[in-house]
Each structure stands twice: as structure tokens, then as C-alpha cells.
C-alpha positions as CSV (number, residue, x, y, z in Angstrom):
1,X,24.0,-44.1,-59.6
2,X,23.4,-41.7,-57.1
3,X,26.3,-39.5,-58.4
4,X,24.2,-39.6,-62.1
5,X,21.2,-38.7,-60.4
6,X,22.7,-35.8,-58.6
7,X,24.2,-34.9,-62.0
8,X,20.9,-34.9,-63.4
9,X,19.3,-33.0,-60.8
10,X,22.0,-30.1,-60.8
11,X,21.4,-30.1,-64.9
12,X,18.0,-29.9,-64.0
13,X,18.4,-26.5,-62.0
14,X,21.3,-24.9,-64.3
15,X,18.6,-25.2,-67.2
16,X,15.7,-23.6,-65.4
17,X,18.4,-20.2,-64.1
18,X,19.6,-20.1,-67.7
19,X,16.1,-20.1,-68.8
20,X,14.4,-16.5,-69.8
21,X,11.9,-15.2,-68.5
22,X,12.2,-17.4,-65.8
23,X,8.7,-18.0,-63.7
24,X,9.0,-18.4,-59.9
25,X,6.1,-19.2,-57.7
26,X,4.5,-19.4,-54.1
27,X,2.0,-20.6,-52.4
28,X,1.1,-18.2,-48.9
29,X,0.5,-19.6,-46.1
30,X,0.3,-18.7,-42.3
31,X,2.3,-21.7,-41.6
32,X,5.4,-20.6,-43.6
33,X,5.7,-17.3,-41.3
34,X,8.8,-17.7,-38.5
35,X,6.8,-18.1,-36.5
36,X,3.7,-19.5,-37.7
37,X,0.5,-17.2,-37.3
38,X,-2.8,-18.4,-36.8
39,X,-4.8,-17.6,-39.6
40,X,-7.2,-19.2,-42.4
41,X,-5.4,-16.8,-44.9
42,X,-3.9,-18.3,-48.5
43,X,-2.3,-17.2,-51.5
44,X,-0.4,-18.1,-54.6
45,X,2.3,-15.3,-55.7
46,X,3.9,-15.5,-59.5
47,X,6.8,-13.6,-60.1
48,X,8.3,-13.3,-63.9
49,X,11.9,-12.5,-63.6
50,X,14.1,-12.1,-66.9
51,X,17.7,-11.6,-65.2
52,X,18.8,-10.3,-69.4
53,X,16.0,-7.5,-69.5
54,X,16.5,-6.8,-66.1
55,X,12.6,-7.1,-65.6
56,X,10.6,-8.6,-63.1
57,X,6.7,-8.4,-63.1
58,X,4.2,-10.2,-60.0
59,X,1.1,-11.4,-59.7
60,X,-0.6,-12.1,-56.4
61,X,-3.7,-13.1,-55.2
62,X,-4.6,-13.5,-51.5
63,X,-7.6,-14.1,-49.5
64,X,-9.2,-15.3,-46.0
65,X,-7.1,-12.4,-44.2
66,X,-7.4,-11.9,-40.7
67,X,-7.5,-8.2,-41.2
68,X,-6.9,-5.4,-43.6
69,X,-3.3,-5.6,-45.8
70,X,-0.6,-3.3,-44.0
71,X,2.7,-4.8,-46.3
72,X,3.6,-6.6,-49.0
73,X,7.1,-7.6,-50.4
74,X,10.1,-9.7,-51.5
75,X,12.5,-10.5,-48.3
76,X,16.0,-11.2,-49.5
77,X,18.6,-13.5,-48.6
78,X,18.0,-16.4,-47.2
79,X,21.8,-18.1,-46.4
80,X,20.3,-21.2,-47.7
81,X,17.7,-22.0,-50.1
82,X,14.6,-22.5,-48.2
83,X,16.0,-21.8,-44.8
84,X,13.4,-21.5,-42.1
85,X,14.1,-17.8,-40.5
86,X,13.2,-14.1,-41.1
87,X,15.3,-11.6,-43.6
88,X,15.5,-8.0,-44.5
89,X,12.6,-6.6,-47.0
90,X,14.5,-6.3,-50.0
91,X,11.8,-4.6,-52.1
92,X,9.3,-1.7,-52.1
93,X,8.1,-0.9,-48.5
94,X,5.3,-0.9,-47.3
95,X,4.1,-2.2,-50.6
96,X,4.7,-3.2,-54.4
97,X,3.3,0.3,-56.1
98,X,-0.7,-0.3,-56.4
99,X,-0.4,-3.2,-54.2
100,X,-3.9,-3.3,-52.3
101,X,-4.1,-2.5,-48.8
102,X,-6.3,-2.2,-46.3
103,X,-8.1,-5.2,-48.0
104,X,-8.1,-9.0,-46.4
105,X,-8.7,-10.1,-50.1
106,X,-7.9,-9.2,-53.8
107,X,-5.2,-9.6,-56.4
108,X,-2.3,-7.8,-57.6
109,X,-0.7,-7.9,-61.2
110,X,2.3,-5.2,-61.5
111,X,3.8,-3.2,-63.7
112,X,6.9,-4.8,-65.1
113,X,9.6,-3.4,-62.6
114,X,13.0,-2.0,-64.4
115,X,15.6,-3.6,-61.4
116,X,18.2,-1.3,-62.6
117,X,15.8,1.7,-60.9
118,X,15.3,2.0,-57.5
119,X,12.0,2.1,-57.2
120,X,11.6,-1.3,-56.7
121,X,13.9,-1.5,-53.9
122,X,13.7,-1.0,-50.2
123,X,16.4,1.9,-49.5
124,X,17.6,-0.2,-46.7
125,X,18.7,-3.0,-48.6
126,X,20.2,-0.9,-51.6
127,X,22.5,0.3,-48.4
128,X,23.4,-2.9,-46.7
129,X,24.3,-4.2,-50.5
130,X,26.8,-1.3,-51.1
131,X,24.7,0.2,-54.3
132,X,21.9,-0.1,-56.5
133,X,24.1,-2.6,-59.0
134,X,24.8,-4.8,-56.1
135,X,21.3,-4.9,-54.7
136,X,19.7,-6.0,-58.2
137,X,22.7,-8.8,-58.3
138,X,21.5,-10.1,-54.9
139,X,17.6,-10.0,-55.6
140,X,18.6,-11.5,-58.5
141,X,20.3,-14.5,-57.3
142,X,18.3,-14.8,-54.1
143,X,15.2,-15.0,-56.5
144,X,17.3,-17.9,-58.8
145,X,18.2,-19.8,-55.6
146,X,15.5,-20.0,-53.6
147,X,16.4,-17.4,-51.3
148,X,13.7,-15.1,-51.1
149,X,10.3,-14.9,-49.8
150,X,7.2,-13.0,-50.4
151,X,4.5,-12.2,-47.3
152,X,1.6,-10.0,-47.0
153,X,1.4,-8.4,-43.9
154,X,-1.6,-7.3,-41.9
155,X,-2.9,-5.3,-39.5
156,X,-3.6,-8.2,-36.8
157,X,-0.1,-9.7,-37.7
158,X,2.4,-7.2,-38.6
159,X,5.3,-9.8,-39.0
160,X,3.8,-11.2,-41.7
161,X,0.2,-13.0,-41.7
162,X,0.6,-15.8,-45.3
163,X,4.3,-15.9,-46.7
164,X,5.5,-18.6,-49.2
165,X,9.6,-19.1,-51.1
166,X,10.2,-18.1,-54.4
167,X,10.9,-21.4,-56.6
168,X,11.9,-21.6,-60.0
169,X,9.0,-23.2,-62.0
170,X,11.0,-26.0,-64.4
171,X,9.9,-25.7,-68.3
172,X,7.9,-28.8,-68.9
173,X,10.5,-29.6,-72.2
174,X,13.4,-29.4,-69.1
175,X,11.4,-31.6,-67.1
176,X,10.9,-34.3,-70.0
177,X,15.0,-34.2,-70.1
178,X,15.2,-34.9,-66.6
179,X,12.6,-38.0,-66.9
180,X,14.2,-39.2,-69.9
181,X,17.8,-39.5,-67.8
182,X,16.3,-41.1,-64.9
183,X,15.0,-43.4,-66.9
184,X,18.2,-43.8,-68.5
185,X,19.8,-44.1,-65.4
186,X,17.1,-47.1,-64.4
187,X,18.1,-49.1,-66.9
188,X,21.4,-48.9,-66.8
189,X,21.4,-49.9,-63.3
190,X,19.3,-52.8,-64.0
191,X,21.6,-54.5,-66.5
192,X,24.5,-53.5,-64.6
193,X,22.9,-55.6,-61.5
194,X,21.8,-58.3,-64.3
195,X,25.6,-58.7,-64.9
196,X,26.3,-59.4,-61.5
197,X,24.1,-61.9,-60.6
């Protein structure tokens, strides 16, 4: 059984990277910084990749800022999905082109980015990845995996003041697969333990 349901799980996750455009999400918070910062800020980031076009396109809104906007980026890679410590900025610095700073609210919908130019990229991680081709194969896969974060920095917390992981949003027909196995996987169990008895 719980081999089935890690099965199913895995399936799960292999649909939603295979899926495109793929939608990632975050919520920003002060208490996802390392370390947490105290602040009353929030946001919620969505980020449209489509690993085939090469694309990726965000949309952020923020508010309850301590202080103006400084920063804001994509930090890539995590060693681990969702692992609690700090990476290198892996895109634009200071800020996403026409990001808004010096603001402690307002929202942000980009361009779609080309990730086969560098302008989306911070120079120092196109470096430490050996080349522009490996730096987009990275983002990519730190973006598919859970390995990337985005934070809005300010002036009052230059580490980062709200900061949430990018997640892969499952498609709601993936998600109905997924329920539909479970519940598969229920029954079975129960008429294998009604055997037993």
C-alpha cells in the first residue's frame, strides 16, 4: 500500500514537470527568510515557466513592507527541495526589469523573459554554472523541483524582508487522477483486509 501510494505521488509530480506552461507559486512571508525577519510584510509570487519555449513570465504582488523595495529575485539551488538555508541570486540583480522599488507596496507583472538571453540572469550565477546553457538548465530544474526561492528585499532588511519557494501548481485534471488512485488504492486495501479476517 504505501509503495502504491508513493507510486501515485511520484506520478503525481512527473505529470505536473511534463506539463506546459507549468505555473509555480509562493506565498512571501517574513517567516520563510533564514533567518526570519520581523515584519507584517506578505506576498503571493506566480511564476509561468514553459521549459519547451524557453519562457518564463512573473507576477508579484507585495504589501505591508517595512520599508521601501531595495531587491527582488529568483535564488537558485536549493540541494533539496524546500531546504531551509540561503542560496545565490540566480536572476536579475537588483531587480526583475520594471520591478518596483523604493515602494513597500505594489505589484509586478513581467515581460515574458527569453532564458536563452542573459538578461534574466544574474552574471554571477551564469559564471558559477559554467555558461549561459547551463545556467538556464539549472533555473530550470531548481524551478521544477522546488529549489528556488523568490524574496523582496528592503531597505530595513537587506537579506531579504518576505520570501516564499517556488512550487509546481498541480493541473486540477492531474489532481482528479491522483484522487481517483487513492481511492483505488482504499479499496483494494479494504477487501484485501476483508480476506483476512
Amino acid at each position: 500500500m504505501k509503495r502504491l501510494l508513493l507510486l501515485s505521488t511520484a506520478l503525481l509530480y512527473a505529470s505536473v514537470a511534463q506539463a506546459n506552461p507549468i505555473t509555480l507559486t509562493a506565498a512571501l512571508s517574513p517567516l520563510n527568510e533564514i533567518p526570519p525577519v520581523a515584519s507584517l510584510g506578505t506576498g503571493q509570487a506566480t511564476v509561468i515557466l514553459d521549459p519547451d519555449a524557453q519562457t518564463l513570465q512573473l507576477s508579484v504582488t507585495f504589501s505591508g513592507l517595512t520599508s521601501p523595495t531595495v531587491a527582488a529575485h529568483i535564488h537558485c539551488c536549493l540541494p533539496f527541495p524546500f531546504a531551509p538555508m540561503n542560496v545565490g541570486v540566480a536572476t536579475t540583480v537588483p531587480a526583475f526589469p520594471g520591478f518596483p522599488l523604493g515602494v513597500t507596496f505594489g505589484t509586478y507583472t513581467s515581460q515574458v523573459f527569453d532564458l536563452t538571453q542573459a538578461l534574466i540572469y544574474n552574471p554571477a550565477f551564469v559564471t558559477a554554472r559554467g555558461g549561459l546553457p547551463q545556467a538556464e538548465a539549472a533555473l530550470i530544474a531548481g524551478l521544477l523541483n522546488s529549489e528556488t526561492y523568490l524574496n523582496i528585499h528592503t531597505v530595513n532588511n537587506g537579506g531579504g524582508e518576505i520570501r516564499g519557494i517556488l512550487n509546481a501548481v498541480p493541473e486540477p485534471g492531474t489532481l482528479s487522477l491522483l484522487g481517483v488512485g487513492i481511492t483505488s488504492l482504499i479499496a483494494a486495501r479494504k477487501r484485501q483486509r476483508g480476506q483476512v479476517r
